[in-house]
N, C-alpha and C positions, 0 to 999 in steps of 0.2 A: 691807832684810830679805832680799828674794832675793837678792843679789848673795851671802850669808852661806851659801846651800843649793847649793851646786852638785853637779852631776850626775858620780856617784863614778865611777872609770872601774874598768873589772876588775879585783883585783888581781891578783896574780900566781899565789897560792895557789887562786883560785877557778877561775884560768885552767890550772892544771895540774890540778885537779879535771874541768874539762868535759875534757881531753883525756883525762885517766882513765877516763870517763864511756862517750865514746866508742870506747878502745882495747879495755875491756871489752866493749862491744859486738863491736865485729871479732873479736875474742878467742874469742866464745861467747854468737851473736846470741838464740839460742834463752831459753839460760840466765838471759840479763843482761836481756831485753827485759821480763819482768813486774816484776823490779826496778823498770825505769826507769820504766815506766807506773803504777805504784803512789806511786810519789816524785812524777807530777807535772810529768815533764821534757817539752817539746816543742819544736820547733826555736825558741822567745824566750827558752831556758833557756841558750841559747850565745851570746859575743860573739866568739870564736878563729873564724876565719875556714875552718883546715881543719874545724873542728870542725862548724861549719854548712855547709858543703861535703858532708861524708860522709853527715851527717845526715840532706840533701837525698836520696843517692843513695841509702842504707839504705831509707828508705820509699816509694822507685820501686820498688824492687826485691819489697821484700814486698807492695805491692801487685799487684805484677804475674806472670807465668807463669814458673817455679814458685811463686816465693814464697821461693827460698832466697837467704839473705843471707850471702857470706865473703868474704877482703878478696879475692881473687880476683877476685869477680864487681862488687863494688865498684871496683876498677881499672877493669876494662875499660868500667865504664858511667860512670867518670868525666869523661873525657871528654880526650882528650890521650894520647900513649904510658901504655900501664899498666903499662910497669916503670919507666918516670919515678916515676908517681904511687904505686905501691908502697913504693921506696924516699924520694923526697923526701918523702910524705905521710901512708902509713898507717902504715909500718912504726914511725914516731916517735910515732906513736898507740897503736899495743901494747905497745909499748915503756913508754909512761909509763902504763902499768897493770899493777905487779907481779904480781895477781892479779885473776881476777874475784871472788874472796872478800869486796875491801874495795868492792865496786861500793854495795853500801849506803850506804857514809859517801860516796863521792864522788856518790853523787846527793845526798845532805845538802846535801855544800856550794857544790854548783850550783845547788841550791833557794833554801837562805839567800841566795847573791850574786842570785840573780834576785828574791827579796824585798826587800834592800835596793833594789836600784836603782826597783823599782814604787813604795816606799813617799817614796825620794829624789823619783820624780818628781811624785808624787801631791803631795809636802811644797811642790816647784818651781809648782807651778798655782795651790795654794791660797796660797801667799805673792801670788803675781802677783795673784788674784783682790783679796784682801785690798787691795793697794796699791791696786788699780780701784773701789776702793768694792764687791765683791761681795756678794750675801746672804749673812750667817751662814749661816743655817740650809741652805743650798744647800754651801757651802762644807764644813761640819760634815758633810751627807751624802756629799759626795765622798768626803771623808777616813775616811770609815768604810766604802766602798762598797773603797777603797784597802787598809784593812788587810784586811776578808773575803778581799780578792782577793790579799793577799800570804800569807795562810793557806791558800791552794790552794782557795778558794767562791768565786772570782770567775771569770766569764767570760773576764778578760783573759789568765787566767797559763793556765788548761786544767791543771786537775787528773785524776786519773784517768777521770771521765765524757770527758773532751774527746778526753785520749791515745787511749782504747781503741775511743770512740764517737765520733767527730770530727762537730763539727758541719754538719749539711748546709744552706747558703742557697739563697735561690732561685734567684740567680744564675745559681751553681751548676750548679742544675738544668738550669736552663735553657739555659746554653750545653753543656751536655754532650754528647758524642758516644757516641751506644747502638751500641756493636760487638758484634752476636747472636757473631760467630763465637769472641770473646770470651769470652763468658759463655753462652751455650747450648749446651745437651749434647745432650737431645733436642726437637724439636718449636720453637715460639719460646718457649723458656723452659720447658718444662714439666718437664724436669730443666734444674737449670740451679746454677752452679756457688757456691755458700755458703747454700746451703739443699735444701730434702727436703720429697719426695712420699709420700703415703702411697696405700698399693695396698691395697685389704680381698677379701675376698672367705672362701666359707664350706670348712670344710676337708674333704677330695678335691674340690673343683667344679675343680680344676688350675689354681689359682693360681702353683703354685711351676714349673712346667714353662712358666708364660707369661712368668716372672719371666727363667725360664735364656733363653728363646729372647729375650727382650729385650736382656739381658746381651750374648749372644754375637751379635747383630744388632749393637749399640753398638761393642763391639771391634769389628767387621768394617767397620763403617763403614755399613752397609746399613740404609734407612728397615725401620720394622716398623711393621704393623695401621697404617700409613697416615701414622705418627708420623714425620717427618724427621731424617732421622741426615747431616750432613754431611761427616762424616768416618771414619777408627778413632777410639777413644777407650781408653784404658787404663783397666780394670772389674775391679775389687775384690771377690767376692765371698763371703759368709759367710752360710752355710747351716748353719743347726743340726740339718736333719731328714735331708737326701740323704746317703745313705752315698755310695763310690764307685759302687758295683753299677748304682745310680737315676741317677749323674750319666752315668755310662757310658751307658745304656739312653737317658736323654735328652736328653743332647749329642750324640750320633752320630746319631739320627732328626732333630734339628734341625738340625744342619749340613747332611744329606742333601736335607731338602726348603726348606731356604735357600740352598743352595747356597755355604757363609758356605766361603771357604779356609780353612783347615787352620794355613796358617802364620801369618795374622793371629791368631786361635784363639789360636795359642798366645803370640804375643808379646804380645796385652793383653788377655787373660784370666784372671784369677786366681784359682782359687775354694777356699775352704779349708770340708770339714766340721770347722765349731767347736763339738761339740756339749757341750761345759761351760766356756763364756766368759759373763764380765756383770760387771758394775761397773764397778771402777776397771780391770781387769784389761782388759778388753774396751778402754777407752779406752786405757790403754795400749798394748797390740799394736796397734790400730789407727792412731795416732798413729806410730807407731813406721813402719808400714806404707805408712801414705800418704806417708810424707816419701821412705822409701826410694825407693818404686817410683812416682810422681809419676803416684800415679791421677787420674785424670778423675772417674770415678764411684763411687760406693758402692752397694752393694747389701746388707742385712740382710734375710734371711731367717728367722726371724720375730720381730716383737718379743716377742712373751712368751717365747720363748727366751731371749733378749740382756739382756732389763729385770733380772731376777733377783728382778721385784715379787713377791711374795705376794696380792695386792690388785689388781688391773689398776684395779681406781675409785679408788685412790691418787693425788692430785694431787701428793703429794709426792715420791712417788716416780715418778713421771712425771715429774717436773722434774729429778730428780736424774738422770735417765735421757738425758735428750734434752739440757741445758743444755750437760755437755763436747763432746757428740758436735756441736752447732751452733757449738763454738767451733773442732773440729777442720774445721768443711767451710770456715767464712771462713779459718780459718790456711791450709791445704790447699788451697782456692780448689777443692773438689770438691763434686759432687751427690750428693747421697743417695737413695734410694726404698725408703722403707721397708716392708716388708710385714707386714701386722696378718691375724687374723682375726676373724672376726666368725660368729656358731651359725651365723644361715639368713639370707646374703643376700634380702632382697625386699623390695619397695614396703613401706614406711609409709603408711597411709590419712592424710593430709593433709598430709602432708609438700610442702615446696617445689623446683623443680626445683633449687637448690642443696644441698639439706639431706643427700643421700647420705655427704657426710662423715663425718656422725656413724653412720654403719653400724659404722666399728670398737670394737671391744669394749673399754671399759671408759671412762677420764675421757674428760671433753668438751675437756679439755684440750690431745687428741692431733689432734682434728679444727682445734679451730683454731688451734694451730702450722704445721699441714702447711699450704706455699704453693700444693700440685694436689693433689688427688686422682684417683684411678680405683678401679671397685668391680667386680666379675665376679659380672654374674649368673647363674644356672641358667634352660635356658629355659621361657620360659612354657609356661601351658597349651594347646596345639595346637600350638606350633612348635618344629622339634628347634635352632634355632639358641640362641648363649651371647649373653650382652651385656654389652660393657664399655663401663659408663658414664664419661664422661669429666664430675667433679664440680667440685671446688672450680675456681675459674680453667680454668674447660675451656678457654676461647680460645685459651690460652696450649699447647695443645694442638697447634694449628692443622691439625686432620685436615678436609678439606674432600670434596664427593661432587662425581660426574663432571662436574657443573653448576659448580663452584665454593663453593659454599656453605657455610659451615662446620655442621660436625654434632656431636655429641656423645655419639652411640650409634655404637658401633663393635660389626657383629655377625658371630662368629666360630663357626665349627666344629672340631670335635676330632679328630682322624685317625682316622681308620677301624679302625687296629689299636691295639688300646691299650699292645702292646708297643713302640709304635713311635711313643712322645706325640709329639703338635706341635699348634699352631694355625693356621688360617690364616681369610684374613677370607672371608664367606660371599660368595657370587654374589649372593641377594639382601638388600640394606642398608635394606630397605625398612619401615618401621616399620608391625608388623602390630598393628593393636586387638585387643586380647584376647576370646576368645571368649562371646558372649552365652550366655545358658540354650536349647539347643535348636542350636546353632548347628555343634557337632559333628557328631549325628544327622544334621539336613540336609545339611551339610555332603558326610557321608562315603556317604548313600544318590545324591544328585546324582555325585559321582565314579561311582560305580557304574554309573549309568544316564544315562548322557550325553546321552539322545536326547529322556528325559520330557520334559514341559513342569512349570511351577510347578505348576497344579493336581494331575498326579500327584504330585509331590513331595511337595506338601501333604496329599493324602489318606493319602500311605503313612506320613507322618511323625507325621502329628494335629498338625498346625501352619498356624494360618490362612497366607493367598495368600497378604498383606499380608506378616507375618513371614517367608516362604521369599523374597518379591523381595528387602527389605532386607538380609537375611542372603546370598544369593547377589550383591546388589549389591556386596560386598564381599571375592568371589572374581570377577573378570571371566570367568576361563577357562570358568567354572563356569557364569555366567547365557548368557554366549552363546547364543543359538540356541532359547533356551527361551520366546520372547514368543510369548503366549496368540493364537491367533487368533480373531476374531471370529466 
């Protein structure tokens, strides 16, 4: 019985299909590539040996920096003279693709040849079984595990779930080599390159002027508020609120007290006010953008500009919002930070120290997409400093204090002239407990009178001993020199 099923070898037609397959590809990688991931095709779809050769180097290439795939750059990563490999090898590949038009059919018939030969060989096991005395009923399930799987539901073939989301083993994982300078933009990972942060904070508390001096700290290559920048980066950015006037006003104060060159500035910085983009429109230019000018990072200023929602508690439209823009940073191999607002940043009474996520305004949706967070808050009562909390995956932050330590409150001041914004991080980092009932009063009468002891204090303020030690225990400068004498 087996000797009667043998293993069909490619025909000829199926084999000038996969070179179709792939000269369409070289042809117009962009164009042909959801074609082909929709058909099903992965490199067990080719038996042509340039054919799985190209295939090989096609998805180096997009995985790797930039991402752009033409036969050009395929030559030279082939590996041998790349005007040998041009002419002996690609050029006969474009060649046998009249058009990328018919790229459709010829994924057909590189599908069907790769379903006959699964379904041939699946036929090859269960005859072999069969002569071995095998269980029916085992044998029976092969064969139907064989055909799902020749219908593009099996594991084996990788239909569109496998092509577009390939699957990860442990293996894998395990032997993998983590290159930060690779994939991180800022911090260890906190932008970091096929995903997006979201930034909240309440509006004028100067969110958008923290955003610019981020931006052009990233181009420059310079750490900022503590966060590591290892290099320049080429930064993208889209503001829907700053006219020229405000960018003017706050790119020159920030270059000035960053000291950021002028000429880095300008070669990977790019900021457009886009003040009527969103939807498709929006993904398009941007898509369009990123490929051109082979940004690093993203920056959108602000989402409810950009989204075009009506409804910010819209999940649906939240997803329609966020799903192309997450498919342009994996194509792109760029980061995003995107920036939200939110009424009145401030403490939620029982909230957990992760929970600041959910500060930005509208679905819950949006908080747990974003891979980091950070929130800006206004400051507390008694102290003039801001705080930027560092939320979702702070770690991934990695801001640490003079000790080593990693922190997660970053406390900042605003410039002094406000014609003249910038931020910079405060002298003291020190995390102040909010002030008790009573605790200003004493507070600001002990300033005053430096010399009293607690009892004066206490007489003048109408606040027992007890309550002026604790409460001065938590200015040292302040209790110095004030223990009672016997």
């Amino acid at each position: 019985m087996r000797d009667s099923i043998a293993q069909p070898e490619a025909g000829a037609d199926a084999v000038l299909s996969e070179r179709a397959v792939i000269g369409a590809l070289l042809t117009d990688f962009d164009k042909v590539l959801p074609v082909v991931q929709t058909a099903g095709i992965t490199s067990t779809s080719f038996t042509d040996s340039d054919c799985i050769r190209t295939w090989e180097v096609m998805a180096r290439l997009r995985a790797g920096k930039p991402g752009i795939v033409e036969p050009v750059a395929v030559a030279e990563s082939w590996g041998g003279d790349a005007g040998d490999v041009m002419e002996v090898h690609l050029k006969p590949l474009m060649e046998s693709c009249q058009t990328i038009a018919f790229a459709p059919h010829y994924c057909q018939q590189v599908r069907e040849a790769e379903q006959r030969r699964t379904l041939h060989a699946a036929a090859r096991m269960a005859a072999d079984a069969l002569v071995k005395g095998g269980a029916l009923d085992v044998i029976a399930a092969q064969l139907r595990a064989a055909g799902e799987a020749a219908e593009g539901g099996g594991a084996g073939i990788g239909g569109p779930l496998a092509t577009t989301f390939p699957p990860i083993r442990y293996s894998a994982l395990r032997d993998l080599e983590v290159k930060p300078e690779d994939h991180h933009v800022v911090g260890r990972g906190w932008l970091r390159r096929g995903a997006w942060t979201l930034f909240t904070g309440g509006t004028g508390i100067g969110k958008s002027v923290l955003v610019e001096q981020m931006a052009a700290c990233v181009a420059c290559g310079k750490s900022v508020f503590g966060l590591n920048v290892s290099r320049p980066f080429k930064v993208l950015m889209l503001t829907a609120e700053q006219d020229d006037e405000t960018l003017k006003r706050d790119l020159q104060a920030i270059a000035a007290h960053e000291n950021l060159d002028p000429a880095l500035l300008d070669a990977n910085l790019q900021i457009h006010h886009a003040y009527a983009l969103d939807g498709s429109e929006l993904v398009t230019a941007l898509d369009s953008e990123l490929r051109r000018g082979r940004f690093d990072l993203l920056l959108l200023d602000n989402y409810q500009s950009f989204s075009g929602a009506t409804d910010l508690n819209d999940s649906a439209a939240w997803k329609a919002f966020i799903t192309p823009l997450v498919r342009l940073l994996k194509d792109h191999r760029a980061a995003m930070l995107l920036v939200d607002h939110t009424g009145k940043p401030q403490d939620r009474k029982g909230w957990g120290r992760h929970d600041s996520v959910y500060l930005a305004a509208g679905t819950s949706r949006k908080a747990n997409g974003a891979r980091c967070s950070a929130e800006l808050y206004s400051p507390a009562e008694g102290d003039e400093r801001y705080r930027l909390h560092l939320g979702k995956n702070w770690e991934r932050a990695g801001v640490v204090d003079d000790n080593g330590h990693p922190v997660r409150d970053i406390y900042l001041d605003r410039a002094p002239d406000a014609h003249r914004p910038y931020w910079t991080p405060s002298h003291d980092q020190t995390d102040h407990k909010p002030m008790v009932e009573g605790e200003q009063e004493i507070v600001e009468y002990a300033t005053a009178h430096p010399f009293e002891g607690v009892r004066k204090v206490a007489e003048a303020t109408g606040h027992s001993k007890s309550k002026v030690q604790r409460i001065l225990a938590k200015h040292p400068l302040l209790s110095h020199g004030r223990e009672e004498k016997p």
